[in-house]
N, C-alpha and C positions, 0 to 999 in steps of 0.2 A: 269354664272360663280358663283358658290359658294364662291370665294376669296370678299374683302370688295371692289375688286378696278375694275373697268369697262375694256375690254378688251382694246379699244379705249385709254382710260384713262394711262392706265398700257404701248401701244405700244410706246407712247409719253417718258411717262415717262423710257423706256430704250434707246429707241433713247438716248433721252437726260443724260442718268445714264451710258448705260451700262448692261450689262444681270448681270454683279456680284451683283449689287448695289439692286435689284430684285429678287434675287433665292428663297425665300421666297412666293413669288406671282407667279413666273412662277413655281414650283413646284409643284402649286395648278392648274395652268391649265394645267400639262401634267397627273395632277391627274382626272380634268375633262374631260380630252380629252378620258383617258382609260375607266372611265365609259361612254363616251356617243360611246366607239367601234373603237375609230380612230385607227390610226398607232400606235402600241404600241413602235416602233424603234423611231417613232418623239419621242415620248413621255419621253421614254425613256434619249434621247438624250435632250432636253429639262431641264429633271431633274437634268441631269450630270454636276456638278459644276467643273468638269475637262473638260470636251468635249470645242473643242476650240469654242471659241466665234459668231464665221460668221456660224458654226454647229447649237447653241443655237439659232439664230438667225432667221437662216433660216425654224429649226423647230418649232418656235414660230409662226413665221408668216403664215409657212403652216396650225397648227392646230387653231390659232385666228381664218383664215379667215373658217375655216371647224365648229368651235364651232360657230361663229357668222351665218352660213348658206350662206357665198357668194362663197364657193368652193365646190364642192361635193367631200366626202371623196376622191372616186378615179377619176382617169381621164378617162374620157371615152378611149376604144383602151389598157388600161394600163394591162400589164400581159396578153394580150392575143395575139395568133401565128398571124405570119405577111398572109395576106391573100396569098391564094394558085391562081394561073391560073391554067386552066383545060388544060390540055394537052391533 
């Protein structure tokens, strides 16, 4: 994360703040999240100082944990047809 604040660091500190009190930091990782390829709609949403709060939130936490390396971008199965039986 190019921002001055640790991913870790930064989740605490909205816990405890608030996403408003951080739009300045989380800004910067919907910015790092677009150049490292992520979900450009997290990212998006992330950035949106209007978008409700538990939104912010949730796509904070999806791209931490994708920038940090403990979730893989997509989910395995995700976007693809449900399997067929052979008839």
């Amino acid at each position: 994360m190019s921002a001055s604040i640790l991913l870790p660091d930064l989740a605490a500190a909205v816990e405890r703040d608030g996403v408003a009190a951080h739009h300045r930091h989380l800004r910067q990782v919907a910015l790092d999240a677009r150049r490292a390829g992520l979900s450009p709609v997290l990212a998006d949403v992330l950035a949106d100082a209007d978008a409700p709060e538990v939104a912010r939130l949730r796509a904070f936490g999806r791209l931490a944990a994708q920038l940090a390396g403990s979730v893989p971008p997509r989910l395995p199965g995700h976007g693809a047809e449900p399997a067929r039986s052979a008839a």
